[in-house]
TIZAVO-181659 format. One line per field, with one value per residue (C-alpha): residue number from 1; x, y, z; residue in three letters. Coordinates in nm, 2 decimals. Example, Ala and Ser with C-alpha at 12.3 -4.5 7.8 and 13.67 -1.06 7.14 Angstrom:
# residues 2
n [1_2]
X [1.23_1.37]
Y [-0.45_-0.11]
Z [0.78_0.71]
res [ala_ser]
# end
This chain:
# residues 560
n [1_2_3_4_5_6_7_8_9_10_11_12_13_14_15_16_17_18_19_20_21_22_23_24_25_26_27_28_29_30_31_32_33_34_35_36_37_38_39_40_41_42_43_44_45_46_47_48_49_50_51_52_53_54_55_56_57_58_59_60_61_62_63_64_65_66_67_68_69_70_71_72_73_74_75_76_77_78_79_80_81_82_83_84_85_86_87_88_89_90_91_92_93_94_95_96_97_98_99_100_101_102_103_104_105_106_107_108_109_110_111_112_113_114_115_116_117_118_119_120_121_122_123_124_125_126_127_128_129_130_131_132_133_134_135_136_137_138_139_140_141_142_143_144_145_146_147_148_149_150_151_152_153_154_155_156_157_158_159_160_161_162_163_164_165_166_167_168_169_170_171_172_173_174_175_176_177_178_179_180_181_182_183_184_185_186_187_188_189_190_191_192_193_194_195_196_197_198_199_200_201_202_203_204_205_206_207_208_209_210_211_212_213_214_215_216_217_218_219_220_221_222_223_224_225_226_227_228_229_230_231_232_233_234_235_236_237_238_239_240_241_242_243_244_245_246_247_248_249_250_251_252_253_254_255_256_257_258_259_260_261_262_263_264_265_266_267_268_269_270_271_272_273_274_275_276_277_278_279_280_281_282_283_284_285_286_287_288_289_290_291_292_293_294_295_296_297_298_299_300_301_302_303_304_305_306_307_308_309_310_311_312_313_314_315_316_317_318_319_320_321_322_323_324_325_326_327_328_329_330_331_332_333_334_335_336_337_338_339_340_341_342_343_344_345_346_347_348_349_350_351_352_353_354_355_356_357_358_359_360_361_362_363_364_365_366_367_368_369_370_371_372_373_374_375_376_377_378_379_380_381_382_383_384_385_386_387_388_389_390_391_392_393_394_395_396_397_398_399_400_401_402_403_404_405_406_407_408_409_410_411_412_413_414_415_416_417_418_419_420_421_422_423_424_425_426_427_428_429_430_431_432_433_434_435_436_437_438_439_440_441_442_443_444_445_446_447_448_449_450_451_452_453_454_455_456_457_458_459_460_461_462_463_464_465_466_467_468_469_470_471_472_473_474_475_476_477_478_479_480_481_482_483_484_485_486_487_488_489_490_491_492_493_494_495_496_497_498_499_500_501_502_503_504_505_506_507_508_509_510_511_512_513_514_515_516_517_518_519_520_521_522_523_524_525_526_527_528_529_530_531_532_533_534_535_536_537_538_539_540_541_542_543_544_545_546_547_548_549_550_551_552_553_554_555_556_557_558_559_560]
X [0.51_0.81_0.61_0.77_0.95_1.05_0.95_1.24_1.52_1.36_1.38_1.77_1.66_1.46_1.77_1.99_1.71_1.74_2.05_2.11_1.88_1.91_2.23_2.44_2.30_1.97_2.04_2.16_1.87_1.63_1.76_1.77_1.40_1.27_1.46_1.18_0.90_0.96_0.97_0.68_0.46_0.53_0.44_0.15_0.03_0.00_-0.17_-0.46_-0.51_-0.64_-0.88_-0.98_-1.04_-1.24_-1.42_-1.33_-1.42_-1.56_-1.88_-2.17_-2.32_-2.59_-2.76_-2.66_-2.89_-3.10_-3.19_-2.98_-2.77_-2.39_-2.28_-1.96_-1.77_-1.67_-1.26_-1.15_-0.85_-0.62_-0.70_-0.62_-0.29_-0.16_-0.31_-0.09_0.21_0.24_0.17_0.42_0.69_0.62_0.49_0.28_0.45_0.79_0.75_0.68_0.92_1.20_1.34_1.40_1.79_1.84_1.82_1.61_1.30_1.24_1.05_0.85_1.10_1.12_0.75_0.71_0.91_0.72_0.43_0.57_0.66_0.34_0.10_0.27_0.04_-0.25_-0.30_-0.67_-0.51_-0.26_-0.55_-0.60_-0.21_-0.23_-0.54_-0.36_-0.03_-0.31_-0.48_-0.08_0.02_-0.29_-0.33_0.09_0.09_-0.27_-0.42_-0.44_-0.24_-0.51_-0.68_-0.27_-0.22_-0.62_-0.52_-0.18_-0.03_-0.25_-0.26_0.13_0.12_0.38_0.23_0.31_-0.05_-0.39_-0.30_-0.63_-0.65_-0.77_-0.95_-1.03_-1.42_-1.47_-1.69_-2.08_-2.33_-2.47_-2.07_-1.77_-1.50_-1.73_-1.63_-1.77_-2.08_-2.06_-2.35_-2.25_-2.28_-2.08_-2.29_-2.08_-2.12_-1.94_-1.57_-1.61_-1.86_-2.16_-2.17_-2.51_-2.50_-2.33_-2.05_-2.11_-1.74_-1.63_-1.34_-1.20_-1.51_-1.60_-1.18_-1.06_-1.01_-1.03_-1.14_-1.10_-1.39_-1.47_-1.76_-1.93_-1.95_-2.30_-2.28_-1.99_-1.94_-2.05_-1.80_-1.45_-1.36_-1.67_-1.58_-1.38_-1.14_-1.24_-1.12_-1.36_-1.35_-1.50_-1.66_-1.72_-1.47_-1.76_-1.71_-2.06_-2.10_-2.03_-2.34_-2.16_-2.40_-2.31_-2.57_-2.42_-2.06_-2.00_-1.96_-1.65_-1.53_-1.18_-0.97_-1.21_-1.00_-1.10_-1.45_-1.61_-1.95_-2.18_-2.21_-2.46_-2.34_-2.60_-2.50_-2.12_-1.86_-1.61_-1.30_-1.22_-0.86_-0.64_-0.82_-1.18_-1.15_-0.90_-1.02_-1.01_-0.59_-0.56_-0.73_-0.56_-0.23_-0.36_-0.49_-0.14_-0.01_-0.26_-0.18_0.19_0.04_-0.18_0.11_0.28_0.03_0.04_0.40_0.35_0.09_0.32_0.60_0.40_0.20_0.55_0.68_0.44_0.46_0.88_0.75_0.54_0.69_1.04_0.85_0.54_0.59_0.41_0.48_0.81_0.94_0.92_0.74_1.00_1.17_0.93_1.05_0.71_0.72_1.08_0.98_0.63_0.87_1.17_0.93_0.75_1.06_1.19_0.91_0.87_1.20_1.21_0.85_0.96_1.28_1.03_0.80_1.06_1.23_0.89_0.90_1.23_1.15_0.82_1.02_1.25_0.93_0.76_1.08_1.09_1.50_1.52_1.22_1.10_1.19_0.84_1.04_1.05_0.71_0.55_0.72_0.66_0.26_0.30_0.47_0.18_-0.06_0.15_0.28_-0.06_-0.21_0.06_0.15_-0.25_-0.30_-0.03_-0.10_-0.41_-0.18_0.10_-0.24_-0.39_-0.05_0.01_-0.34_-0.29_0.04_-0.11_-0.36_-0.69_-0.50_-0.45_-0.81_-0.89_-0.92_-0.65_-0.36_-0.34_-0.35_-0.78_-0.72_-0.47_-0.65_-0.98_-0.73_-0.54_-0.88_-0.95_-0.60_-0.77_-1.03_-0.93_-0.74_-0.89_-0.94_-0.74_-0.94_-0.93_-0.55_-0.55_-0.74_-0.46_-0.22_-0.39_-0.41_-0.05_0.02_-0.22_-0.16_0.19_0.41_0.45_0.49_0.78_0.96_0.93_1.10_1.35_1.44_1.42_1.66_1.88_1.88_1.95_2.25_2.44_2.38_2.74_2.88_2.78_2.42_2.40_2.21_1.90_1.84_1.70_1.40_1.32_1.47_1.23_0.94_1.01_1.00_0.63_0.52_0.69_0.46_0.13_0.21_0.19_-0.11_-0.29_-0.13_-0.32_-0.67_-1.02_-1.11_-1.23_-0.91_-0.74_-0.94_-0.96_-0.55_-0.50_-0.44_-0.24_0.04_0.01_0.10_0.37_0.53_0.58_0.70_1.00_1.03_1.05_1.28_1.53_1.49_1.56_1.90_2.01_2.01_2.20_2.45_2.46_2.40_2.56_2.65_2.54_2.19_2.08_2.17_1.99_1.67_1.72_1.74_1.45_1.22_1.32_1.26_0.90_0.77_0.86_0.82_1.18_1.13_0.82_0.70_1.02_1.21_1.53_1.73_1.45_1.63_1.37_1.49_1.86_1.82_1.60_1.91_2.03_1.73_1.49_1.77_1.80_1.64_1.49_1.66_1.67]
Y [2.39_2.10_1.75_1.47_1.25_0.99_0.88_0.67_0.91_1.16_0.98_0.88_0.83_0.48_0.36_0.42_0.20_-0.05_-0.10_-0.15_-0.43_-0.58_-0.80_-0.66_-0.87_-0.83_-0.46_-0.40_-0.57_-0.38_-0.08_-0.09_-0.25_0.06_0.30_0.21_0.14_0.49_0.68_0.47_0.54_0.97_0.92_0.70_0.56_0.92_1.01_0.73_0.77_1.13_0.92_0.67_0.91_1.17_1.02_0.64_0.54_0.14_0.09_-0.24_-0.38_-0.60_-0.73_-0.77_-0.67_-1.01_-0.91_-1.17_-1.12_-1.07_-0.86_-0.79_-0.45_-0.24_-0.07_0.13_0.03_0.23_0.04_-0.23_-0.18_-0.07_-0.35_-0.53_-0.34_-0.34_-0.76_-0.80_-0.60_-0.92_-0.68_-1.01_-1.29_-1.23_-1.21_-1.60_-1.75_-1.72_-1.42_-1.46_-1.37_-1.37_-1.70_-1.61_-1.55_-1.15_-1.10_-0.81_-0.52_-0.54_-0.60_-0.27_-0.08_-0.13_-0.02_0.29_0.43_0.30_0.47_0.80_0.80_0.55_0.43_0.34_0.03_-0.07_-0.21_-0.45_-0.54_-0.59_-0.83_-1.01_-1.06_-1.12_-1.38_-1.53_-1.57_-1.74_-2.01_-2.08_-2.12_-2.27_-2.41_-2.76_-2.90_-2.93_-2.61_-2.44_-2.57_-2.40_-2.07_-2.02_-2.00_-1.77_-1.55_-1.51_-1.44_-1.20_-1.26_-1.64_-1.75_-1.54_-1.35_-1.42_-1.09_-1.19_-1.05_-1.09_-1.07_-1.04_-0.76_-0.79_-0.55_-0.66_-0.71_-0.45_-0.46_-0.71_-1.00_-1.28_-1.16_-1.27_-1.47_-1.61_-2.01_-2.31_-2.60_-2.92_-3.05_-3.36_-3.27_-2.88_-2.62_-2.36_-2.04_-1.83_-1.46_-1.13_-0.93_-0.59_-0.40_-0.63_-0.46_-0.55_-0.71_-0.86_-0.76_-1.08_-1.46_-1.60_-1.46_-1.59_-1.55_-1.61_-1.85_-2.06_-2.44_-2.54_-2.71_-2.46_-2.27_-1.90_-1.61_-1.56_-1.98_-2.07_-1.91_-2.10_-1.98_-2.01_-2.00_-1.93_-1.85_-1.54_-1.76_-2.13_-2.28_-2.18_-1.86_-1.83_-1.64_-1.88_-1.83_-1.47_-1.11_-0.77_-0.56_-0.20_-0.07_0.18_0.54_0.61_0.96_0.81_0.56_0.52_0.29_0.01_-0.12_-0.17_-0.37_-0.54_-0.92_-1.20_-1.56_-1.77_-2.13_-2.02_-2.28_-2.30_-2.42_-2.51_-2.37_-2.52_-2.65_-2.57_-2.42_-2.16_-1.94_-1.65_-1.67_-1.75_-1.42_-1.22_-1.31_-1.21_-0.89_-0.79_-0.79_-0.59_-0.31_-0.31_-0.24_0.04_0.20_0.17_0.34_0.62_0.69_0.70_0.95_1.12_1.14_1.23_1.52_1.64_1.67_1.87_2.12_2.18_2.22_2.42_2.69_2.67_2.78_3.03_3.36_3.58_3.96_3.94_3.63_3.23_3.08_2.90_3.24_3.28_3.13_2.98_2.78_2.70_2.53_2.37_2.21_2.11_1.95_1.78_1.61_1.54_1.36_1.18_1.03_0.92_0.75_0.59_0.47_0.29_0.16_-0.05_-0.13_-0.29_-0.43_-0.60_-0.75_-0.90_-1.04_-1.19_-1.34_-1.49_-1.63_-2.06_-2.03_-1.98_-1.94_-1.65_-1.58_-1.48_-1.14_-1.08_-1.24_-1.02_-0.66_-0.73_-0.72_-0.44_-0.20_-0.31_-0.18_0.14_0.22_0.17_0.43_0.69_0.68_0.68_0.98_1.16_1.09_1.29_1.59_1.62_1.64_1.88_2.06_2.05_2.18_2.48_2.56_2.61_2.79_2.82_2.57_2.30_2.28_2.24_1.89_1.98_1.93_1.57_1.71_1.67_1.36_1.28_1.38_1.18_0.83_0.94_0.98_0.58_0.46_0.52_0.31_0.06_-0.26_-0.13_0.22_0.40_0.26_-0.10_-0.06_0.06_-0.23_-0.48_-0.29_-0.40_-0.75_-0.77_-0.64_-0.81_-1.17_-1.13_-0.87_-0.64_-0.39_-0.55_-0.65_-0.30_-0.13_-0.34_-0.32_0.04_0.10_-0.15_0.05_0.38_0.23_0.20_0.59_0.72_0.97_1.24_1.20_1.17_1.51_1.42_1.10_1.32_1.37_1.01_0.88_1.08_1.01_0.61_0.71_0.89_0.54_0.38_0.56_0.53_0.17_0.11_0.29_0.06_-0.30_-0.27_-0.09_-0.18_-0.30_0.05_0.26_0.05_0.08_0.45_0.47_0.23_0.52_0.71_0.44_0.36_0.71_0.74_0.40_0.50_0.88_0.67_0.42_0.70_0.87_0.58_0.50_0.88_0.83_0.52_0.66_0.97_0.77_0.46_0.66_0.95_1.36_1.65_1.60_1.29_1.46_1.74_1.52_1.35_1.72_1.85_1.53_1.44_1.85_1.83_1.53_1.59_2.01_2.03_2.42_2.50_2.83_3.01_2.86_3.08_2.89_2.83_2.52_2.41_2.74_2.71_2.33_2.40_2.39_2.07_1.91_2.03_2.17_2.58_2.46_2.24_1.84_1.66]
Z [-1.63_-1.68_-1.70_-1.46_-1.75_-1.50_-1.16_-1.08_-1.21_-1.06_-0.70_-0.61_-0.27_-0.42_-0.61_-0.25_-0.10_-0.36_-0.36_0.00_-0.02_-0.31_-0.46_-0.70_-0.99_-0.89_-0.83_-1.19_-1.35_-1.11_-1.21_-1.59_-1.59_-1.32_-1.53_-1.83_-1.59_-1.45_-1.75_-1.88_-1.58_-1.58_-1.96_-2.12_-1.78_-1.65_-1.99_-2.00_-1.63_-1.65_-1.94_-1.71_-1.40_-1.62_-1.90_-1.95_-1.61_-1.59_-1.68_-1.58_-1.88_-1.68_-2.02_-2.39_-2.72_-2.69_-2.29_-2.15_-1.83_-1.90_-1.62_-1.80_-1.70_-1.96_-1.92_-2.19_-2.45_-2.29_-1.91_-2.13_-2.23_-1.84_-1.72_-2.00_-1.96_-1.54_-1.55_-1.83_-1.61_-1.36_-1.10_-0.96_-1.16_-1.05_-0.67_-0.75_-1.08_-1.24_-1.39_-1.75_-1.81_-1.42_-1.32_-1.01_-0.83_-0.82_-0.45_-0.29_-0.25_-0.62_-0.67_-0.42_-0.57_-0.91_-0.67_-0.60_-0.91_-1.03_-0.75_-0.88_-1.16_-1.13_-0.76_-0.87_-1.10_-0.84_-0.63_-0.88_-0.87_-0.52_-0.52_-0.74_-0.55_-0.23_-0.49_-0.59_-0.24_-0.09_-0.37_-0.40_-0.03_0.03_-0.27_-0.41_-0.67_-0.91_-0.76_-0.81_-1.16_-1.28_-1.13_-1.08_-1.41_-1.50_-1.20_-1.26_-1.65_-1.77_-2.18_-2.22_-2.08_-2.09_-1.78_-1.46_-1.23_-0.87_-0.63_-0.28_-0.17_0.23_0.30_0.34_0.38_0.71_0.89_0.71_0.91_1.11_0.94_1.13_1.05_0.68_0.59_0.23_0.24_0.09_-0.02_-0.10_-0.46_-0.54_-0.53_-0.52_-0.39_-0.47_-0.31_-0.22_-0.12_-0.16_-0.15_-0.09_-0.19_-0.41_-0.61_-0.97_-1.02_-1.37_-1.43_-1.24_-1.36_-1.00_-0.66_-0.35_-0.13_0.22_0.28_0.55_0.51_0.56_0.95_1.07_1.34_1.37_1.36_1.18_1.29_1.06_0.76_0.49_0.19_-0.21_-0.54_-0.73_-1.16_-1.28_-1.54_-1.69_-1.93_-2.20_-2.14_-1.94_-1.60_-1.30_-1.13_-1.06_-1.13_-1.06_-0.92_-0.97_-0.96_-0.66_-0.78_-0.55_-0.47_-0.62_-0.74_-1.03_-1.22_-1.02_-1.04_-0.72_-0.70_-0.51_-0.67_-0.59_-0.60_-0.70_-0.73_-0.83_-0.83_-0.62_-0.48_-0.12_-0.07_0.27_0.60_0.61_0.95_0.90_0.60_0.79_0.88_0.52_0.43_0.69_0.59_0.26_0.42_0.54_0.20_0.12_0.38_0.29_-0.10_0.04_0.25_-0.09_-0.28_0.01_0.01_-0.41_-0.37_-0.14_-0.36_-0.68_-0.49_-0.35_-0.67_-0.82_-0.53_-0.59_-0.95_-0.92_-0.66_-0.88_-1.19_-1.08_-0.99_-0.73_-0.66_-0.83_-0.74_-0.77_-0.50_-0.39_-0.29_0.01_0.32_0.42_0.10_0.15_0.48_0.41_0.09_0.34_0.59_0.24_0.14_0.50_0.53_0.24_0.23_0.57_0.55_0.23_0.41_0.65_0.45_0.25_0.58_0.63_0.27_0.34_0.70_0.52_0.23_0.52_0.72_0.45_0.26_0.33_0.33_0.73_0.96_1.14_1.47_1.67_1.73_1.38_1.33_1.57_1.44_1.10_1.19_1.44_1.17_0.93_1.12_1.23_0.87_0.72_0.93_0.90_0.55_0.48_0.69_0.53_0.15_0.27_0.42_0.14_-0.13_0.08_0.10_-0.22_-0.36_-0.11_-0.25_-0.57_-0.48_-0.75_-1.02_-0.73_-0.75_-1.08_-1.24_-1.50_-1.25_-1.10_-0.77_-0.74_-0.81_-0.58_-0.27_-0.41_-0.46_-0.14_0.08_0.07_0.19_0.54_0.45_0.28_0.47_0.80_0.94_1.20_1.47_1.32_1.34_1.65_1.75_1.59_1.80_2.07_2.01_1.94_2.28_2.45_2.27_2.18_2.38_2.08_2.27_2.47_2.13_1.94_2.29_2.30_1.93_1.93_2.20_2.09_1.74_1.96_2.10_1.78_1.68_1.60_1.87_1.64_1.62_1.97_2.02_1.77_1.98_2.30_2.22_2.04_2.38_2.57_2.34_2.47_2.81_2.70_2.57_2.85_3.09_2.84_2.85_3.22_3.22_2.95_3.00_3.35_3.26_3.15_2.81_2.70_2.83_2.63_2.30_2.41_2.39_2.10_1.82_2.11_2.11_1.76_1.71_1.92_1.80_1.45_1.56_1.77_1.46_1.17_1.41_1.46_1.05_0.98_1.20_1.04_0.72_0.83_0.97_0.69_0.39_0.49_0.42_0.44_0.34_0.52_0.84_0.77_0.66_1.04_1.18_1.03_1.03_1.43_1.50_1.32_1.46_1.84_1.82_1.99_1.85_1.95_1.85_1.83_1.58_1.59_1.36_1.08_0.95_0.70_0.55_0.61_0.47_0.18_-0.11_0.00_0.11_-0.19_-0.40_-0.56_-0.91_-1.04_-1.05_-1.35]
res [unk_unk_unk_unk_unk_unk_unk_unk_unk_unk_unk_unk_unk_unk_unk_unk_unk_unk_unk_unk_unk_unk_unk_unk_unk_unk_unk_unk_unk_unk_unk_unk_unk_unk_unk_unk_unk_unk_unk_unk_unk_unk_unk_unk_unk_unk_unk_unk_unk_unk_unk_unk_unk_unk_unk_unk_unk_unk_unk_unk_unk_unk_unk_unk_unk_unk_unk_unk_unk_unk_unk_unk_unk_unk_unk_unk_unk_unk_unk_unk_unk_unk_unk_unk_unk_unk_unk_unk_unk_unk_unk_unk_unk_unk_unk_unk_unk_unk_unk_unk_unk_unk_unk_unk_unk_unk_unk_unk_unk_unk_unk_unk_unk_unk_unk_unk_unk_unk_unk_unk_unk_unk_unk_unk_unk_unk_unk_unk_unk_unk_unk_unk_unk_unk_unk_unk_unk_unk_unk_unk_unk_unk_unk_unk_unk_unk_unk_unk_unk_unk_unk_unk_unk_unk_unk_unk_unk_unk_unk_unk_unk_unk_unk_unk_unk_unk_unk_unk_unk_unk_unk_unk_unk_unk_unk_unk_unk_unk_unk_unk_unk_unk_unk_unk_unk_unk_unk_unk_unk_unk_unk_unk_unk_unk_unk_unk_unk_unk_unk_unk_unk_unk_unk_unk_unk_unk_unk_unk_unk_unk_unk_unk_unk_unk_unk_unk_unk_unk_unk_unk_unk_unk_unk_unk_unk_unk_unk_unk_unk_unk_unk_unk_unk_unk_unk_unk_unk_unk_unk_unk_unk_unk_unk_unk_unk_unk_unk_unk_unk_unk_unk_unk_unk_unk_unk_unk_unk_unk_unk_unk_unk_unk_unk_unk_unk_unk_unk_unk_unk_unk_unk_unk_unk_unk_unk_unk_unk_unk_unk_unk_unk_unk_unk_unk_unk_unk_unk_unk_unk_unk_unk_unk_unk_unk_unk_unk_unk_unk_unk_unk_unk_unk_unk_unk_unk_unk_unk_unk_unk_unk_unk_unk_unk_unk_unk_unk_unk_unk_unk_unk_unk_unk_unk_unk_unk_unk_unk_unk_unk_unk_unk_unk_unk_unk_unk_unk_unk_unk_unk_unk_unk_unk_unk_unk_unk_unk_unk_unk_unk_unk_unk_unk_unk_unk_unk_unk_unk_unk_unk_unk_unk_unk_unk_unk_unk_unk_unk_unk_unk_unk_unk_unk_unk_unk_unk_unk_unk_unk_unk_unk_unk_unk_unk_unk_unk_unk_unk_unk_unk_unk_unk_unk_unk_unk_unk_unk_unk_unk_unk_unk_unk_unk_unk_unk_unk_unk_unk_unk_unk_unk_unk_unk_unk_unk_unk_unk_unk_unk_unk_unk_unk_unk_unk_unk_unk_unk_unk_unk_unk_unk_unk_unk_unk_unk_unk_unk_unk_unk_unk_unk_unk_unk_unk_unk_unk_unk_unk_unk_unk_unk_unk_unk_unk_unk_unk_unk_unk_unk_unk_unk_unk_unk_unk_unk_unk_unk_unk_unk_unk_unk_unk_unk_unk_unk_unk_unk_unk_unk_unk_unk_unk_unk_unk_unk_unk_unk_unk_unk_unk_unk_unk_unk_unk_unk_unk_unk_unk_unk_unk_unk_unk_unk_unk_unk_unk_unk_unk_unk_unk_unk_unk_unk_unk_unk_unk_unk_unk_unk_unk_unk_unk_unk_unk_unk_unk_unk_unk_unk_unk_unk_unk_unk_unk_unk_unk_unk_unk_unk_unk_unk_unk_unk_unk_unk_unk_unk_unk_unk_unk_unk_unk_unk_unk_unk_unk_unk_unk_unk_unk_unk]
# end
């Protein structure tokens, strides 16, 4: 079977994207330095992540030869060198300096699209990227100038400075997703503090320089409004543990790159970061970073698990024939790509709407400020949900050998099963939605934009709007019937209209790029992708488009 030999060669939709978006001098750099990434990722990374996943999987060494506690984690050398390579490509230090050669800050649709080509291979490591742009983001914005100038350097290192991964430590056994019922306290000593407690998922621990951790300051409030933000090192400048031990790393059904543990502070120092009194806005700002990085890594597994399905039905035979010969496959593999390119599309939509929110050159309107957290939550949940599908697709496609550990595609589905999880669950989401609406008119704003978006559809694409117009009128109605109900038929709707939000918004993103990238292929993408998600066929699909579409859309051989 033909080994992928370069994930961003291999995907001319992403360079369309990036050059939409980007400038033309950033463009050109972007695409040289991507060009290498790519073909790096699809070759070593791929390689020592099937090590890492299988046999070189992190290890706890609690105590050294002379019985003493060290709770150092063991990574193998190859861990080593992607975790050297992917911060040396300024994945992380680039969203925030200068580009050598450029003369220019990079930002987060290049960071992203790093992502990307990077979750094709190891999604397990890209967790500890994207703690590290959370880790970045809250101590440039939030931190100290002394607290900036320990940490910061170091959490931005592309090789000139011993590079600090962060990490951010919220959840507790007794709360989860429960937050405000974290118990971990902040004593005051002299000009910094000393935590006492635990963290119960704490991941890229004994990996990271610096976490920030979310603590209560002895004499504070109860709930999230109590808890306050830390920096806090790893270890001392001796090199001894700061009052930081690892009680066992998780054994995780996937994404075994990363080591996930439950650590005890006892006495460690730390660092106050910003106003004492809103830790917990810090780390949620921190925590929608976070969810654009895990709809990312979805879309990455996506792509990767995609790609080894055209592979594979191109190049094995069944009674005769390749699979892709069969007009089931040929439709399963349309729908696949359809799919994948238009949820991609959104994703860096959302990618480029954050970079415009959180850019200091010209403030956010609270329209933009508003959609930017609504297609978080939205984008999160769908691409999550559907890294799950297009695994699960994939393995059946290849029948026995999609379930054997030699393929990636095992893999795939164990790293794709804790996007749901991670950075809230479907009904945490749901419950964000909620808030939105109910705090902020979300609901009100994402209408509004969407029809306005509908009106500008070329006279051509008029027919494929139908049925995204009618889906509006559907969350029109299911609206009205929320906005004035109890508490619980609210809740009880919440996934309902997050659903239905991002089928109208993938829609309307499918259309735009039919009608600004243009031919025969992105219209066909719209056709299929607008078909699928609102069932305008039904059961009798006459025209079998997905078959009719499949040369253009997948293509009759193999591309190289």
């Amino acid at each position: 079977m033909r080994k992928l030999e370069n994930f961003y060669h291999e995907d001319p939709h992403l360079k369309e994207i990036l050059e939409s978006y980007l400038d033309t001098d950033f463009f050109t750099w972007a695409h040289h330095e991507l060009n290498t990434f790519g073909e790096l990722c699809a070759g070593e990374i791929d390689e020592r992540a099937v090590h890492t996943d299988r046999e070189g999987q992190p290890k706890l060494i609690k105590y050294n030869r002379f019985g003493e506690e060290i709770s150092e984690v063991w990574v193998n050398e190859g861990y080593k060198k992607t975790v050297e390579q992917t911060y040396n490509k300024g994945i992380v230090g680039y969203i925030h300096k200068e580009i050598p050669g450029l003369g220019t800050k990079g930002n987060y649709m290049y960071s992203y699209a790093q992502g990307y080509l990077l979750s094709q291979t190891e999604p397990g490591f890209y967790c500890p990227v994207t703690l590290s742009m959370a880790t970045a983001l809250l101590l440039e914005r939030y931190a100290s100038p002394d607290v900036k100038a320990r940490f910061l350097p170091h959490v931005l290192s592309t090789g000139e400075v011993e590079l600090y991964e962060g990490a951010t430590f919220l959840t507790e056994r007794q709360g989860g997703s429960d937050v405000g019922a974290n118990e971990t306290k902040a004593i005051q000593d002299g000009e910094s503090y000393q935590l006492w407690g635990e963290k119960y998922f704490a991941s890229n621990s004994g990996m990271c320089g610096v976490t920030m951790v979310l603590a209560r300051i002895e004499g504070s409030g109860k709930g999230t409004k109590g808890l306050s933000l830390f920096a806090v090192p790893w270890r001392n400048d001796d090199g001894s543990l700061n009052g930081i031990h690892i009680r066992r790393l998780k054994d995780k059904l996937g994404v075994r790159a990363v080591p996930s543990a439950e650590v005890e502070f006892k006495g460690a120092k730390a660092y106050l970061v910003g106003e004492p009194d809103r830790g917990i806005y810090y780390m949620m700002e921190a925590l929608n970073l976070s969810r654009i990085c895990n709809a990312i890594a979805s879309i990455g597994i996506m792509r990767r698990a995609y790609l080894e399905a055209r592979n594979y039905a191109f190049q094995r035979e069944a009674f005769g024939q390749p699979l892709a010969h069969f007009p089931m496959i040929k439709e399963s593999l349309t729908r696949l790509a359809s799919k994948q390119e238009v949820e991609t599309s959104a994703v860096f939509h959302l990618v480029h709407l954050y970079d415009r929110v959180v850019s200091d050159d010209i403030p956010a309107t609270e329209e933009e400020s508003v959609l930017l957290r609504l297609l978080i939550a939205i984008l999160k949940k769908e691409s999550a949900e559907q890294a799950i599908h297009f695994s699960h697709e994939a393995i059946e496609l290849h029948g026995g050998n999609g379930y054997i550990e030699d393929f990636v595609l095992p893999r795939l589905l164990r790293d794709a099963q804790v996007l749901t999880v991670w950075e809230g669950t479907a009904n945490i989401l749901g419950l964000e939605v909620l808030r939105l609406m109910n705090k902020h008119r979300a609901h009100e704003y994402f209408l509004a934009k969407m029809k306005k978006e509908l009106s500008l559809v070329p006279e051509e694409f008029i027919l494929l709007t139908i049925p995204v117009t009618e889906g509006i009128i559907k969350l029109e109605q299911l609206l009205t019937l929320v906005t004035t109900s109890n508490h619980d038929t609210q809740t009880y709707h919440a996934k309902r209209i997050a659903e239905l939000m991002v089928h109208i918004f993938e829609s309307v993103v499918a259309l735009k790029d039919a009608y600004t990238f243009g031919g025969k292929r992105k219209r066909m993408i719209a056709e299929v992708f607008i078909e699928h998600t609102w069932k305008t066929t039904e059961w009798m699909d006459e025209e079998m488009k997905s078959v009719q579409y499949f040369d253009e859309i997948v293509g009759g051989k193999v591309r190289v």
